[in-house]
C-alpha positions as CSV (number, residue, x, y, z in Angstrom):
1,X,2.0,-30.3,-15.0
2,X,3.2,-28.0,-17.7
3,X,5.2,-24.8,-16.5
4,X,3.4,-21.6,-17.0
5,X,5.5,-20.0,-19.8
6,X,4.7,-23.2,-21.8
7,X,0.6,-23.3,-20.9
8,X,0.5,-19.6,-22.6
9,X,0.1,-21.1,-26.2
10,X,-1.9,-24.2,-25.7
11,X,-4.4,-21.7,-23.8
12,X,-3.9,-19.3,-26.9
13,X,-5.0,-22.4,-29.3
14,X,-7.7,-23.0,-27.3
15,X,-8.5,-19.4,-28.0
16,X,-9.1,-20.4,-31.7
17,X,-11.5,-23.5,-31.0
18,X,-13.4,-21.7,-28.5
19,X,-13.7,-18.0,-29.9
20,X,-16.4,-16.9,-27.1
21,X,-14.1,-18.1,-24.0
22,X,-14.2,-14.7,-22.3
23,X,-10.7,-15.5,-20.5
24,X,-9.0,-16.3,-23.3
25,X,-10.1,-13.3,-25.5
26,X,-9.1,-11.5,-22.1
27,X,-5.5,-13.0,-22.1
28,X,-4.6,-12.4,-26.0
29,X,-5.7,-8.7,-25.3
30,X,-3.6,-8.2,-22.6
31,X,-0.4,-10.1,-25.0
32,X,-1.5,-7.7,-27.7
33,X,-1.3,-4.3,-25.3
34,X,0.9,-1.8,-26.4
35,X,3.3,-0.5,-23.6
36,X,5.3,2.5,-24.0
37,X,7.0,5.1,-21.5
38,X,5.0,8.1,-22.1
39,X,7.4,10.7,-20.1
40,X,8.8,12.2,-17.0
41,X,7.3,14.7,-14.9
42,X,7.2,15.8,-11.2
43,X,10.9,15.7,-11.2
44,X,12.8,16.8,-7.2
45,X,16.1,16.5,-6.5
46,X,17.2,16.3,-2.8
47,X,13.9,18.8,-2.5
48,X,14.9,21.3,-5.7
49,X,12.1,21.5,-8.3
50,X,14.1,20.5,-11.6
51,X,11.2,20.7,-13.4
52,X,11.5,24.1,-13.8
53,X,14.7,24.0,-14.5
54,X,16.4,24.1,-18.3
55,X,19.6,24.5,-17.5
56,X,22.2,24.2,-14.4
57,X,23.1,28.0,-14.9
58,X,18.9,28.4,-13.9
59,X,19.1,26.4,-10.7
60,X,19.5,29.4,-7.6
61,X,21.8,29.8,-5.2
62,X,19.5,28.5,-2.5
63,X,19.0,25.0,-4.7
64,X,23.0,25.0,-5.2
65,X,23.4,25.4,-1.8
66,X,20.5,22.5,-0.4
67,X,22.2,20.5,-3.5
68,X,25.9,20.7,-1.8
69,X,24.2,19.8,1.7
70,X,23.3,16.9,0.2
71,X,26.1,15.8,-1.1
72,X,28.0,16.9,1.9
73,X,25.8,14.6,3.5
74,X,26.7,11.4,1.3
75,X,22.8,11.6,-0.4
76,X,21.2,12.8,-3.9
77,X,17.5,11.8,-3.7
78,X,15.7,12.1,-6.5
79,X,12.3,11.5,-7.4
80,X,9.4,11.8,-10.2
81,X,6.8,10.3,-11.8
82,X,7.0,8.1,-14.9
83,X,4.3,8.1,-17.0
84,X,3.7,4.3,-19.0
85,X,1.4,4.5,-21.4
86,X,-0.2,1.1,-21.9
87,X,-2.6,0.9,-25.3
88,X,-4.7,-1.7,-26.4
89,X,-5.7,-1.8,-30.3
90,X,-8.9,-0.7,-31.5
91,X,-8.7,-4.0,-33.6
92,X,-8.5,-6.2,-30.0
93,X,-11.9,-6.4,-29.7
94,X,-12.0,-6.9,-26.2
95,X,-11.1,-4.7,-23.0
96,X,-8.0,-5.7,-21.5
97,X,-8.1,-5.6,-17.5
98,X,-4.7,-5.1,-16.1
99,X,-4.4,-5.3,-12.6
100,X,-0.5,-5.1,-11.6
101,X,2.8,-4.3,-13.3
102,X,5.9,-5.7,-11.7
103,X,8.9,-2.9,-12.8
104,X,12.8,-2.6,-12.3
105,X,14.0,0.8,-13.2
106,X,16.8,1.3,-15.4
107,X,18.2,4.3,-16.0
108,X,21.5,4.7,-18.5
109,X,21.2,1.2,-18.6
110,X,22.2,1.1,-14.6
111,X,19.5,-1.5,-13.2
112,X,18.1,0.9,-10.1
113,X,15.5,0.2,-8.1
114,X,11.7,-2.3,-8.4
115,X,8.5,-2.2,-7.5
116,X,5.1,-2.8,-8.1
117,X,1.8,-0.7,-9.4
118,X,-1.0,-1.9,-8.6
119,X,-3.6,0.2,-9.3
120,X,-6.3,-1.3,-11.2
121,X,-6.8,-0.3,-15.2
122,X,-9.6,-1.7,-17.7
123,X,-8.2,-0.3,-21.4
124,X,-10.7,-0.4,-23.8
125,X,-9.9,-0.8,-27.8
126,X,-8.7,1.7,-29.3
127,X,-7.6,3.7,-25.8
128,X,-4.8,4.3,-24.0
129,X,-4.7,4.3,-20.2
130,X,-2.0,6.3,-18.3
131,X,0.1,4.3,-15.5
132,X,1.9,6.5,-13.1
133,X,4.1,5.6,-11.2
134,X,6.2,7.2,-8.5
135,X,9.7,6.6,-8.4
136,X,12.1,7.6,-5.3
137,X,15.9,6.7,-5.4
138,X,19.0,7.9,-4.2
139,X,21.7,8.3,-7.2
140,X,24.6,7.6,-4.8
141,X,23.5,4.4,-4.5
142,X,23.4,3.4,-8.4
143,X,26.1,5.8,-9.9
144,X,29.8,6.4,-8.6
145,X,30.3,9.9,-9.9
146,X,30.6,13.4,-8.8
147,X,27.6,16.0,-7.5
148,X,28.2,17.8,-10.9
149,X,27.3,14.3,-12.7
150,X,24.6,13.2,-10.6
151,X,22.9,16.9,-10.9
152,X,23.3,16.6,-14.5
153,X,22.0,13.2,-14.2
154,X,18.9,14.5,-13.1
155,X,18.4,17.6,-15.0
156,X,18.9,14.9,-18.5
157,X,16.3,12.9,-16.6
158,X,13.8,15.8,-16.1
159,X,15.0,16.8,-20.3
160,X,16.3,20.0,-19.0
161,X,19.8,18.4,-19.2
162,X,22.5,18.6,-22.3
163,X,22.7,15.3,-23.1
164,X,20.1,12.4,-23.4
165,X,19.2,10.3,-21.0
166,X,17.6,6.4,-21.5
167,X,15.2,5.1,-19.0
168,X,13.8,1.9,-19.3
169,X,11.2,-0.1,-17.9
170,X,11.7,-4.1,-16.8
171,X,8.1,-4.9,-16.5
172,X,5.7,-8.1,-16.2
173,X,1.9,-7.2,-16.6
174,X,-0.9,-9.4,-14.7
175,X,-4.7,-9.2,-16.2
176,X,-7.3,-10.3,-14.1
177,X,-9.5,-12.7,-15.8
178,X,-12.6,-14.9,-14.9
179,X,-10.3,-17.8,-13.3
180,X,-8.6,-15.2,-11.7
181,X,-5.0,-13.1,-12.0
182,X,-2.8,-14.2,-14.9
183,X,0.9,-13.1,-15.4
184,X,2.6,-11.9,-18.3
185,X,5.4,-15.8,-18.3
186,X,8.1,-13.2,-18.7
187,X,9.5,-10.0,-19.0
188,X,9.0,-7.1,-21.6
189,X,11.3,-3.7,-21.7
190,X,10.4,-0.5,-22.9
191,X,12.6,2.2,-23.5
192,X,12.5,5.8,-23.6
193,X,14.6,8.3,-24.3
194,X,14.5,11.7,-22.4
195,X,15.7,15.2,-24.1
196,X,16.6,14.4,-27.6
């Protein structure tokens, strides 16, 4: 039996001998889907709202002080929502029906943590279908650096910081098709960068 990864192109030729083969047409839209990591928003650290945050002087005494707490406690939780944008080419032709992105998170180019969404998307040509998905890590366990770092960390991450930050998304897409779920044979990256 031929591995996966090398069945992609045969089934691809077959693609040009039998142009009306809905799963085929269905797998070289998926292959032909444009992902890209549309933003950040939704952004907490250990409970503080950074999203309405610009700057460290505008975080309050009462987030400084639930901030330290953290720390004190050996934690710096932070979660969000990162928006993937996944686009499929008016010039496709055909709807492509993802049904599941395996991710890895990497932030500053720091492999964090994985996950899957699974939450069912037909993209039409010429649209653009929004994939949230919610992340939830604790910094302490990714980066060996100081409260002030990690805090900065975060603010760059929510684009309030001073510096940029680069996120980056280790996915593998699956599209449902007639004979069933078909995975992506490996893994695409996309790359954002947040306050610059």
């Amino acid at each position: 039996m031929l591995r996966f990864s090398r069945l992609i192109p045969a089934l691809l030729g077959l693609l040009v001998l039998a142009p009306g083969c809905t799963t085929l047409q269905q797998l070289a839209a998926l292959r032909q889907v444009d992902f890209d990591l549309g933003g950040v928003d939704g952004g907490r650290l250990a409970g503080v709202d950074i999203d309405r945050v610009r700057t460290t002087q505008q975080l309050r005494p009462t987030d400084l002080a639930r901030l330290t707490a953290a720390a004190a406690r050996g934690e710096m939780p932070l979660a969000f929502t990162l928006h993937v944008d996944a686009t499929n080419p008016e010039d496709n032709g055909v709807p492509a029906r993802l049904v599941q992105l395996d991710w890895t998170l990497l932030v500053d180019g720091a492999e964090t943590i994985s996950g899957v969404f699974n939450d069912e998307r037909l993209i039409q040509p010429g649209t653009t279908a929004d994939l949230p998905i919610s992340m939830r890590l604790d910094l302490l366990d990714f980066f060996d650096e100081s409260a002030p770092e990690l805090i900065n960390l975060a603010l760059n991450l929510a684009g309030a910081g001073g510096d940029p930050a680069r996120l980056a998304l280790r996915a593998r897409p699956t599209i449902n098709t007639s004979l069933g779920p078909i995975t992506y044979p490996g893994y695409i990256t996309i790359t954002h960068t947040v306050g610059r």
